[in-house]
C-alpha positions as CSV (number, residue, x, y, z in Angstrom):
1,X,-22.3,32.5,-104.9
2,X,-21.3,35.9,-105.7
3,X,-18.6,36.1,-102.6
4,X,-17.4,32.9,-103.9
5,X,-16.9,34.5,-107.2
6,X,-15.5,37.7,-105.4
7,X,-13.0,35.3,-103.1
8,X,-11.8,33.8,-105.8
9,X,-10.9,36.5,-108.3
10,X,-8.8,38.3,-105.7
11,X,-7.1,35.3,-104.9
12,X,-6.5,34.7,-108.1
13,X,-5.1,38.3,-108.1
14,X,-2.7,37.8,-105.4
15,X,-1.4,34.8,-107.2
16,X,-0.9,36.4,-110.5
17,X,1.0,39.5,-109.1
18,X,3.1,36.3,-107.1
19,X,3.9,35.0,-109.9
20,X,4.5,37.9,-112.5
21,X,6.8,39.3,-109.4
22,X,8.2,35.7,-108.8
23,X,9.8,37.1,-105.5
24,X,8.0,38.8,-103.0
25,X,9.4,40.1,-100.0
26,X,8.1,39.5,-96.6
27,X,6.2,42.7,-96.2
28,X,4.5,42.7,-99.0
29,X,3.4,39.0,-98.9
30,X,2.1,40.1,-95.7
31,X,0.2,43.1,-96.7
32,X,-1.2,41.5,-99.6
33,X,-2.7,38.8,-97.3
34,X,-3.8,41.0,-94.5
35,X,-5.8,43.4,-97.6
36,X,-6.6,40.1,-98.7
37,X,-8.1,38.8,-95.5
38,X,-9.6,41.8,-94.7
39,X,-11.6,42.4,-98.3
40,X,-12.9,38.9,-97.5
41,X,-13.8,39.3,-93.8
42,X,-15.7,42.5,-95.6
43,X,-17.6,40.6,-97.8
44,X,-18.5,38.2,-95.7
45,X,-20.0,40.3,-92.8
46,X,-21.6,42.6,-95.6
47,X,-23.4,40.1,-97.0
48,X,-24.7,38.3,-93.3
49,X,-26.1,42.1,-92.6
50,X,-27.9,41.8,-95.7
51,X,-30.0,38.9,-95.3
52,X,-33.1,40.5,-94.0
53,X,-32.9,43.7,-96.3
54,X,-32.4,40.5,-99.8
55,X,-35.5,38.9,-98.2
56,X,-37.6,42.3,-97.5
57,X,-38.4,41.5,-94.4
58,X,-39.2,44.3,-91.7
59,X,-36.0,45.0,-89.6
60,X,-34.2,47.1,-87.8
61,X,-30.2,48.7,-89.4
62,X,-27.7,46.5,-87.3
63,X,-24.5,47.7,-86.3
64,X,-21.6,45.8,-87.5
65,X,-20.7,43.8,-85.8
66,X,-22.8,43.2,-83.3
67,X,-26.3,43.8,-85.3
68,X,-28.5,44.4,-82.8
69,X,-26.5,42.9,-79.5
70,X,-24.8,46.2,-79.3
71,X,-24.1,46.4,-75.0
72,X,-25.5,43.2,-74.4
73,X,-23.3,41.3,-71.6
74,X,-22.4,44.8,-70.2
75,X,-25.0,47.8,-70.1
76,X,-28.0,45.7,-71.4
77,X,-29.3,42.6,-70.7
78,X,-30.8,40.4,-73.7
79,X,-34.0,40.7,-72.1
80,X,-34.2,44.5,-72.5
81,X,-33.0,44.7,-76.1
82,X,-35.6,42.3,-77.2
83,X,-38.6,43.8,-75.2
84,X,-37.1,47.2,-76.7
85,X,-37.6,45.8,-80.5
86,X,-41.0,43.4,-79.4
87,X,-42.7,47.0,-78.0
88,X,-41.6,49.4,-81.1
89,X,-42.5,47.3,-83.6
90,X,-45.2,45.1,-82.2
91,X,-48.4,45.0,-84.2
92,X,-46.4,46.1,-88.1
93,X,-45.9,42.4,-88.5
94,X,-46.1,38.4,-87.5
95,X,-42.3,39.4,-86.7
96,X,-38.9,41.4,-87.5
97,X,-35.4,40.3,-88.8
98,X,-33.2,40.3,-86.0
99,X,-29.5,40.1,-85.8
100,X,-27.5,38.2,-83.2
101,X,-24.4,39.3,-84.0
102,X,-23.6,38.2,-87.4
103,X,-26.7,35.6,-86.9
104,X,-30.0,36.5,-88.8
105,X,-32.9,35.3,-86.5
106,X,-36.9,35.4,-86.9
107,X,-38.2,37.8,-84.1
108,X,-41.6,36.5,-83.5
109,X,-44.5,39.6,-82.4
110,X,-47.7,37.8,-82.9
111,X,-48.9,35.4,-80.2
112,X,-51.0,33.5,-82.7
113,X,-48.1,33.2,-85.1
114,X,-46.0,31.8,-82.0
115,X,-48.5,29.2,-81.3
116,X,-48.6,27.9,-84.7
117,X,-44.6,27.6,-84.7
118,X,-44.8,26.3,-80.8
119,X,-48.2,24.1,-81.0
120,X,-50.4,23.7,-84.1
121,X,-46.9,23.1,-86.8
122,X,-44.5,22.4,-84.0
123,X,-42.8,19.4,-86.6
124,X,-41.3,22.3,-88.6
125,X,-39.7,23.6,-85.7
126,X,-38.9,20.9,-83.7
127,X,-35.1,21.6,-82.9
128,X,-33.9,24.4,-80.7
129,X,-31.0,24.9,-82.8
130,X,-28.1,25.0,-79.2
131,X,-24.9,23.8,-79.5
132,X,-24.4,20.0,-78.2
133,X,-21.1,17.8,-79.2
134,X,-21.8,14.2,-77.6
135,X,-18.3,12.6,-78.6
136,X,-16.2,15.4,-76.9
137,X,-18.6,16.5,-74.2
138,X,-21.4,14.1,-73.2
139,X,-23.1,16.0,-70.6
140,X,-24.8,17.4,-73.7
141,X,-26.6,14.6,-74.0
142,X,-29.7,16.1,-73.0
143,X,-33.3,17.1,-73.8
144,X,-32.5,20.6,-73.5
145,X,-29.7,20.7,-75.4
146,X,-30.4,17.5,-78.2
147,X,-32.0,18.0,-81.9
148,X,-32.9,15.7,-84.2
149,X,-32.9,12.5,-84.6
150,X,-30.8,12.3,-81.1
151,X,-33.5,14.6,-79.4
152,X,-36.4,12.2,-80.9
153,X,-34.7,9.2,-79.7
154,X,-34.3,10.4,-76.4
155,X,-37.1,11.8,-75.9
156,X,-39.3,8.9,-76.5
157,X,-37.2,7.0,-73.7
158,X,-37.9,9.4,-71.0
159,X,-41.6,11.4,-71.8
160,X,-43.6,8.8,-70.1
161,X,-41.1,9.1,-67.2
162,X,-42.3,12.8,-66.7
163,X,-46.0,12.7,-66.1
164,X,-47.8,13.4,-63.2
165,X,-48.6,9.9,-61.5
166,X,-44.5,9.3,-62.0
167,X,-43.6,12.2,-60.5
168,X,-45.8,11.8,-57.5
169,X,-43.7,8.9,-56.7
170,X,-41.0,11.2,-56.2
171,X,-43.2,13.5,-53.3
172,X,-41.3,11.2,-50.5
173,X,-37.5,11.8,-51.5
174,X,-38.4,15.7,-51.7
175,X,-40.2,15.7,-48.4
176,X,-37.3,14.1,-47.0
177,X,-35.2,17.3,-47.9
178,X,-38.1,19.6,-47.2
179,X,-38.0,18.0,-43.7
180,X,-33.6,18.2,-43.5
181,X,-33.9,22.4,-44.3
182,X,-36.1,22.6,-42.0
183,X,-34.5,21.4,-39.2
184,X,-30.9,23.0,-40.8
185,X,-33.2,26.3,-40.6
186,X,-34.4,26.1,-37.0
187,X,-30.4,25.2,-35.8
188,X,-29.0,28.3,-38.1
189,X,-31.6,31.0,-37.7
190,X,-33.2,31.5,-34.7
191,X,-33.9,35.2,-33.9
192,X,-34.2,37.8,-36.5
193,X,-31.2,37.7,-38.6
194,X,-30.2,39.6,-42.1
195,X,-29.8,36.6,-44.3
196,X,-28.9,36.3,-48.0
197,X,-31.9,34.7,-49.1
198,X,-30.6,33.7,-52.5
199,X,-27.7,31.5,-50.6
200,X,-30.2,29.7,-48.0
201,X,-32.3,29.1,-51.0
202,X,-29.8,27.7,-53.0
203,X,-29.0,24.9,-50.3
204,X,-32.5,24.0,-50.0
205,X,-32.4,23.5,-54.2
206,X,-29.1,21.9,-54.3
207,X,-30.2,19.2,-51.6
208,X,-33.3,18.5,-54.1
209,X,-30.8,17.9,-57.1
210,X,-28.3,16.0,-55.0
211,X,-31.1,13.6,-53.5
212,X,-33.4,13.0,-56.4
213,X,-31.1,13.4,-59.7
214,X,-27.8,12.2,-58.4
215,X,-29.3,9.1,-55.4
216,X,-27.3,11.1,-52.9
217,X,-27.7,9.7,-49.2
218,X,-27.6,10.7,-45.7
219,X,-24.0,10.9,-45.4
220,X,-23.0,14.2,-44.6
221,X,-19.6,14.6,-45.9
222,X,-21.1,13.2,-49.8
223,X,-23.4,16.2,-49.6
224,X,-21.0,18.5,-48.7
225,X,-18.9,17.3,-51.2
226,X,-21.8,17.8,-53.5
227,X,-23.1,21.5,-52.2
228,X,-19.3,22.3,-53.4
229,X,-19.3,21.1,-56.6
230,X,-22.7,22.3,-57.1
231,X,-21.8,26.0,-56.3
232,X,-18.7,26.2,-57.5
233,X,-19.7,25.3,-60.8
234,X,-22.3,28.0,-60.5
235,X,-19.3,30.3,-60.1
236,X,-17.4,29.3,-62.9
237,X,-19.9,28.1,-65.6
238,X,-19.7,31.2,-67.2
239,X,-16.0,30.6,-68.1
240,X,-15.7,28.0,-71.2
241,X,-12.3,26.7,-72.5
242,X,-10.9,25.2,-75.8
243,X,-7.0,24.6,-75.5
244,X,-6.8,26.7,-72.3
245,X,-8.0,29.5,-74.2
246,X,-11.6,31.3,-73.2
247,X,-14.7,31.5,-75.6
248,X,-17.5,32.8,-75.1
249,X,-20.3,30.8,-75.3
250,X,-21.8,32.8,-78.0
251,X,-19.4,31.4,-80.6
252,X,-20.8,28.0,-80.0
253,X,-24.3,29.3,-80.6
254,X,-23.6,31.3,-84.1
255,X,-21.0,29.3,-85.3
256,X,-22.2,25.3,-84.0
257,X,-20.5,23.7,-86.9
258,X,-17.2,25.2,-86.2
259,X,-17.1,24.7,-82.6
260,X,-17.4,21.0,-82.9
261,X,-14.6,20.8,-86.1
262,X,-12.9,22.7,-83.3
263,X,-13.8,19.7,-80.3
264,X,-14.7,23.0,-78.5
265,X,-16.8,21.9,-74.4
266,X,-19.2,23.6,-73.3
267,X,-18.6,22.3,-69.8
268,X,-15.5,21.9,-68.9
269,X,-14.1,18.4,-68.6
270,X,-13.3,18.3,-64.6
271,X,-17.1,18.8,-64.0
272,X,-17.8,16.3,-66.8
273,X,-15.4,13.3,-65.2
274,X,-16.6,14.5,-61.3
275,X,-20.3,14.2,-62.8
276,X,-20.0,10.9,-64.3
277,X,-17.4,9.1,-62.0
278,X,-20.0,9.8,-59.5
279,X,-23.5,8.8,-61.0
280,X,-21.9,5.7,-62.0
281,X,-20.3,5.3,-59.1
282,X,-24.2,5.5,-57.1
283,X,-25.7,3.0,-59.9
284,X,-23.0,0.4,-58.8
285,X,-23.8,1.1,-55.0
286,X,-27.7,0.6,-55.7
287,X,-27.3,-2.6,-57.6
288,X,-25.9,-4.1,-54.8
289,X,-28.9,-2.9,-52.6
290,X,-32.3,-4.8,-52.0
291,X,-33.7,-1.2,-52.3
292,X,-33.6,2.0,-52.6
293,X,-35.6,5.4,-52.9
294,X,-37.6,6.3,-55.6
295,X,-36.4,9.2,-57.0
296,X,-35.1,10.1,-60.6
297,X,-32.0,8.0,-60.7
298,X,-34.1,5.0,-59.8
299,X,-36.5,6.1,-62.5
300,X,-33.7,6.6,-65.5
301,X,-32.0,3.4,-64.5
302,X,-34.8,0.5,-63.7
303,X,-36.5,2.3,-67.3
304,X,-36.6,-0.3,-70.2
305,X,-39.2,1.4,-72.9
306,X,-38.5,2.1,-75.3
307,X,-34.5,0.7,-74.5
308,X,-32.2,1.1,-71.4
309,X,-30.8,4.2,-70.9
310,X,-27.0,4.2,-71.1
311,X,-24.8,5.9,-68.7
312,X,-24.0,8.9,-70.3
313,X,-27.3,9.4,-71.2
314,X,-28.4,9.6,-67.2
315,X,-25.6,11.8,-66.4
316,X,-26.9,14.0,-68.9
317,X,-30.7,14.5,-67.5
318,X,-29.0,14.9,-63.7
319,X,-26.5,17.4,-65.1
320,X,-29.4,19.4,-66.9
321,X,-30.8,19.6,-63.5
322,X,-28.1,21.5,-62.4
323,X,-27.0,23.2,-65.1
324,X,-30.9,24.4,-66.7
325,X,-32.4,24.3,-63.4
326,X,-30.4,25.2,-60.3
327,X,-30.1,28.7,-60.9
328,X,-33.8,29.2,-62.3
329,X,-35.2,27.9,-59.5
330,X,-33.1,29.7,-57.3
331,X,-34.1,32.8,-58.4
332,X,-37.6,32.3,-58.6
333,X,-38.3,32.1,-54.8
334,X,-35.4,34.6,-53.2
335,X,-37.6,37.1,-56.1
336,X,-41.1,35.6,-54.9
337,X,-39.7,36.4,-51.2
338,X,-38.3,39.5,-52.3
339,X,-41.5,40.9,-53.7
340,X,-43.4,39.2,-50.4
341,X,-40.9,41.5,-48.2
342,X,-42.3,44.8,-50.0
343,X,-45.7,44.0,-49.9
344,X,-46.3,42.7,-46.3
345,X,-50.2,42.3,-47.1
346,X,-49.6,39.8,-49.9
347,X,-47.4,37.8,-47.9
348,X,-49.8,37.7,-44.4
349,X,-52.4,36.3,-47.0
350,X,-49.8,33.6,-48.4
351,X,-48.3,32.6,-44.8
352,X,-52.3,32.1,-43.8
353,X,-53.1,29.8,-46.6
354,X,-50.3,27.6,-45.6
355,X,-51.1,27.4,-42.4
356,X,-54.7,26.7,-43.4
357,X,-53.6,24.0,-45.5
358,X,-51.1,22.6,-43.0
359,X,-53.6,22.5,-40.5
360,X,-55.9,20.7,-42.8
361,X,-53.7,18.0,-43.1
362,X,-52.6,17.9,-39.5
363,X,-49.1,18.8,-40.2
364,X,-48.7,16.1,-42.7
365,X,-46.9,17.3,-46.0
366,X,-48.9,14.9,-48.3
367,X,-48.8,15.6,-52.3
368,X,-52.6,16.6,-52.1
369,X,-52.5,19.4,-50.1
370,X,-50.2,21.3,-52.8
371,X,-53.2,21.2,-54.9
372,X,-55.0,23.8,-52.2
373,X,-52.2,26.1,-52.5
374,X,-54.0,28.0,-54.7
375,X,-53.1,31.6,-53.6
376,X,-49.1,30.5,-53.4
377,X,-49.4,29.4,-57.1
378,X,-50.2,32.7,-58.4
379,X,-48.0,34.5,-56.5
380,X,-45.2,31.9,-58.3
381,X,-47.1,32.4,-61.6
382,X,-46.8,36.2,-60.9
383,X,-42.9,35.9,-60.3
384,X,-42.5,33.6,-63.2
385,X,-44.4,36.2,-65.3
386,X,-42.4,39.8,-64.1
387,X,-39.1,37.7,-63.9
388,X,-39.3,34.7,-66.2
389,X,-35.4,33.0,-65.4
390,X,-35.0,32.3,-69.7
391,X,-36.4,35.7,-70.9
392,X,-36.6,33.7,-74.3
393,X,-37.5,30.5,-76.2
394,X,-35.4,29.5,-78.8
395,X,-36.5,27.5,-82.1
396,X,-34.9,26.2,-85.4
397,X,-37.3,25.9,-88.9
398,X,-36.3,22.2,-90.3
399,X,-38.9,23.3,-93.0
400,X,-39.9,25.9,-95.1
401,X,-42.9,27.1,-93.5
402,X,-45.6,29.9,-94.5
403,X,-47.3,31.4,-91.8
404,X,-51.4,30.9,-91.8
405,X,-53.0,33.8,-93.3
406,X,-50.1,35.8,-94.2
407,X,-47.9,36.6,-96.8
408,X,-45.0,36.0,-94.8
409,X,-42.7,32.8,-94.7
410,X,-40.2,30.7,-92.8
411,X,-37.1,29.8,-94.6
412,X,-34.9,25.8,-93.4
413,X,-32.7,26.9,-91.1
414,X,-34.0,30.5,-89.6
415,X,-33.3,30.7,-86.0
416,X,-36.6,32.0,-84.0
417,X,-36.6,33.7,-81.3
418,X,-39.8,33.9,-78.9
419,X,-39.7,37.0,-76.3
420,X,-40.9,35.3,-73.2
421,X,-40.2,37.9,-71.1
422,X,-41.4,40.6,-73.4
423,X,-44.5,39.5,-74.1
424,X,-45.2,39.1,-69.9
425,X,-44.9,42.6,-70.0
426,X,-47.3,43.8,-72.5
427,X,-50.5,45.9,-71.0
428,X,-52.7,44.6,-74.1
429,X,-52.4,41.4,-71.6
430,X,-51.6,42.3,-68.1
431,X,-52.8,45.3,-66.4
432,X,-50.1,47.2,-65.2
433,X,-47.3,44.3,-65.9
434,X,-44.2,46.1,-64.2
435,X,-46.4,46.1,-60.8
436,X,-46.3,42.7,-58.9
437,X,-50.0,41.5,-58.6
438,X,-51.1,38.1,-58.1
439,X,-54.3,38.1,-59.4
440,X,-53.0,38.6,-62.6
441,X,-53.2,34.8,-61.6
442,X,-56.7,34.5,-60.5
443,X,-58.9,32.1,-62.4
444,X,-61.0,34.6,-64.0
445,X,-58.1,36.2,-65.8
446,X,-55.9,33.5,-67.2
447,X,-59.5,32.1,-69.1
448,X,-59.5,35.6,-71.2
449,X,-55.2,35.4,-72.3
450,X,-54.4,33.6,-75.2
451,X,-52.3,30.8,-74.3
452,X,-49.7,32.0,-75.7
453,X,-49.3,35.1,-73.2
454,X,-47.5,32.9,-70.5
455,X,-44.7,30.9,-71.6
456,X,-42.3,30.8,-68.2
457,X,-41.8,26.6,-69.4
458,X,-42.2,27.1,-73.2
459,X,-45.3,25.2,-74.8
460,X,-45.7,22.4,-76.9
461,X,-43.3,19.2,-77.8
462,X,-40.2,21.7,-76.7
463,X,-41.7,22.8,-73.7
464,X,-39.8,22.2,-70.0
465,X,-40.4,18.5,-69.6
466,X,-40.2,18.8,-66.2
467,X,-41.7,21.6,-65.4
468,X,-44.6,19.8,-63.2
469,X,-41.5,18.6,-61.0
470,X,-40.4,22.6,-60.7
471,X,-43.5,23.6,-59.6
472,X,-43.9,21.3,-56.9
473,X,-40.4,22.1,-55.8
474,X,-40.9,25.5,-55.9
475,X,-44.1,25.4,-53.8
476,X,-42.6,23.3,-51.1
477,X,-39.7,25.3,-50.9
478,X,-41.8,28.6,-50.7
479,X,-44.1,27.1,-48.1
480,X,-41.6,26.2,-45.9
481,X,-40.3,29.5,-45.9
482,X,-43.4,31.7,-45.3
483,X,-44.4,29.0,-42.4
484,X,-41.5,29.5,-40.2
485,X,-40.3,33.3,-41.4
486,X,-41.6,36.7,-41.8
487,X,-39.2,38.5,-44.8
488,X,-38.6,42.3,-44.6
489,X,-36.5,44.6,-46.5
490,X,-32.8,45.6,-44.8
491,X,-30.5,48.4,-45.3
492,X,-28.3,45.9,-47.9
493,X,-32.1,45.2,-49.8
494,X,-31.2,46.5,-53.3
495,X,-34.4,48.4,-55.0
496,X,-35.0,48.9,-57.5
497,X,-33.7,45.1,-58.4
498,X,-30.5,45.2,-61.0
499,X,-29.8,41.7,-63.2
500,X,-26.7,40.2,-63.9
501,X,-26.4,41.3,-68.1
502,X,-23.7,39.2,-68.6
503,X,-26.2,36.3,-68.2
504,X,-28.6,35.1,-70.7
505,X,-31.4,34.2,-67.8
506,X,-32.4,36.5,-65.3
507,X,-30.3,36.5,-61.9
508,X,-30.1,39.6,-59.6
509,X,-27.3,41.0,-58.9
510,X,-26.4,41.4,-56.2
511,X,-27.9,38.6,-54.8
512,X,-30.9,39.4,-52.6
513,X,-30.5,39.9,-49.0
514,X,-33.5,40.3,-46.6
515,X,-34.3,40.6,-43.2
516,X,-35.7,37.2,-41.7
517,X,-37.6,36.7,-38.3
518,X,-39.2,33.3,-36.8
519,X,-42.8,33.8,-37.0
């Protein structure tokens, strides 16, 4: 209200000295508007810097204008600005005003205080608060990316599509490509070789998205095609357009309202056609077939519960795969691997429970046999805890909401921000947390956390819907790995690891390269 008042009386001044003046040259018209402007622009970011400081609210002095992003996207990653704000303030409070930019967001300290906004009152924070614009860019059609009534909606069409007994019936279709990298594998590396472990995993993850999201075949020039569009768009997602001109993706985020107004993409509209012209060009091919694989398009397309699930709707779930899950996944074994190559103990004890277990089972890569990996599951857990691919879970109050027990409160439309990757690191829950240990994993540990201390999927109605799917991915890709390689540091091995900062999740850079020899 007051900068209304404020905007309005000197406009009201530049129109009265127009008019007692009646003629105004050009350069004064001009630097009246740009004194103008600029008093306004003033006002404006004064008053977004004071939101924490009018709500007394603990918080750290921002720096205009980039409150407390200051280097982020250039010498700091996210990750370490928020662990640097979670570690000096940790314990003062249930959480901090925080500052994205010109954005006022809840930084959230307390674990219990996160599981009441993530679990226990999850209905007052139900959106995630990301940009999506379904009429201009309909690849945002997604779980990830939906809120509301849209989210709802969808989400009651696909949740019972994601549990365990459904996604067992997937287990053939990814043994299938389990059993393809492995052969590719035997043909490509056959005596110790330096190998970039991040690209030879990304084939193996790219074969899984291309087979079970998109009902890719056998034919070997469609999954080429595929692997191409698949890593290109890796290469270029990080470049967004609107009119031919570049935006940062930020913009979308603090300003969601004015980014649609302006039709701005989020993925650009090639990818968008390529992705649908060839989903629906795979649904016509099947419904001319007697059968076909069971794998997620099957799945999306043959569901009818609630209602069918149209088109753009599919190619919105198969694009998340690639666009929320390629990458992720990706980095979570070649840093799994990576870890395994400096700590050659660790990894003789993971290569002899697989072959344990494979020997079990005669060879046979049945679903049940994941269930004995036990020792491979914390050594993922471990990875997912020290390098957690989303450092961060995002959540938008719908409600007024007043924290349990506290004074403190939750005001319709604060943007929360839970420090994933942060709160893995903390010694009050893992004993020495920079040092990769597994049996931070065992058993007898995770029962003493709080649930709340381990968050690699989120928790809760919000949570990674399908993260079971991941996991089981991520252990058959591992397992084939460790059964037919030994992984050793080379002289292009970069330690200590460095991240990519101007990426919001956690991808080395460079990308890992180890030494690789047949076992």
């Amino acid at each position: 209200m007051i900068i209304k008042l404020l905007i309005n009386r000197i406009g009201g001044n530049i129109i009265q000295h127009c008019k007692k003046r009646r003629i105004m040259n050009l350069p004064q018209f001009l630097m009246l508007t740009l004194l103008g402007s600029t008093t306004i622009l003033y006002l404006i970011v004064k008053a977004a810097f004071s939101y924490w400081k009018y709500r007394g609210i603990l918080h750290a002095k921002p720096t205009i204008p980039w409150g407390h992003m200051k280097g982020v996207g250039s010498k700091l990653h996210i990750a370490d600005v928020l662990r640097r704000f979670y570690t000096l303030y940790s314990g003062q409070a249930p959480f901090i005003g925080f500052y994205a930019w010109l954005k006022p967001m809840v930084l959230m300290l307390d674990l219990d205080a996160i599981h009441q906004i993530l679990v226990v009152n999850a209905d007052h924070f139900q959106d995630r608060g990301l940009y999506n614009n379904v009429s201009t860019d309909p690849l945002t059609q997604n779980l990830i990316q939906l809120d509301g009534t849209a989210w709802k909606e969808l989400h009651d069409k696909t949740k019972h599509l994601w549990l365990k007994d459904v996604i067992l019936q997937t287990y053939p279709a990814l043994m299938k490509v389990r059993k393809n990298f492995e052969l590719t594998l035997k043909k490509e590396i056959r005596r110790e070789t330096l190998t970039d472990v991040s690209g030879l995993i990304d084939q193996f993850n790219v074969d899984v998205i291309g087979s079970l999201a998109y009902g890719l075949s056998d034919d070997f020039e469609e999954n080429i095609a595929f692997r191409v569009f698949a890593l290109n768009y890796i290469n270029i997602k990080s470049r967004r357009y609107f009119l031919n001109i570049r935006m940062p993706n930020s913009l979308a985020f603090i300003c969601p309202n004015w980014a649609r107004w302006m039709n701005y993409r989020l993925f650009q509209p090639e990818s968008t056609q390529h992705c649908l012209n060839m989903l629906r060009g795979k649904l016509k091919e099947r419904a001319k077939l007697k059968s076909v694989p069971y794998d997620f398009l099957r799945i999306w397309s043959e569901n009818r519960f609630p209602c069918k699930m149209n088109d753009n709707e599919i190619a919105g779930q198969a694009f998340s795969f690639l666009w929320a899950g390629l990458e992720a996944c990706n980095s979570i074994v070649a840093l799994c691997l990576y870890e395994l190559a400096f700590q050659p103990k660790l990894q003789e004890k993971a290569r002899k429970e697989v072959r344990k277990v494979l020997k079990k089972y005669e060879n046979c890569m049945r679903h049940e046999m994941l269930n004995e990996l036990v020792y491979l599951k914390q050594l993922l857990n471990e990875t997912l805890r020290k390098y957690p691919p989303y450092p961060f879970l995002l959540r938008l109050t719908t409600k007024d909401y007043d924290l349990p027990n506290t004074v403190f409160a939750l005001k319709r439309g604060n943007h929360v921000i839970i420090p994933v990757a942060a709160i893995h690191n903390d010694p009050d829950y893992y004993e020495n947390p920079y040092q990769f240990d597994p049996e931070h994993f065992h058993s007898s540990k995770v029962k003493t956390r709080p649930v709340c201390a381990f968050l690699p999927f989120g928790l809760g109605s919000r949570s990674c819907i399908a993260q079971h799917f991941a996991m089981q991915q991520l252990l058959v890709g591992l397992m084939t790995l460790l059964n037919m390689y030994r992984f050793a540091p080379c002289q292009n091995t970069i330690a200590p690891l460095r991240f990519d900062n101007s990426k919001f999740f956690l991808q080395p850079k460079p990308r890992i390269q180890l030494l690789m020899k047949p076992t």
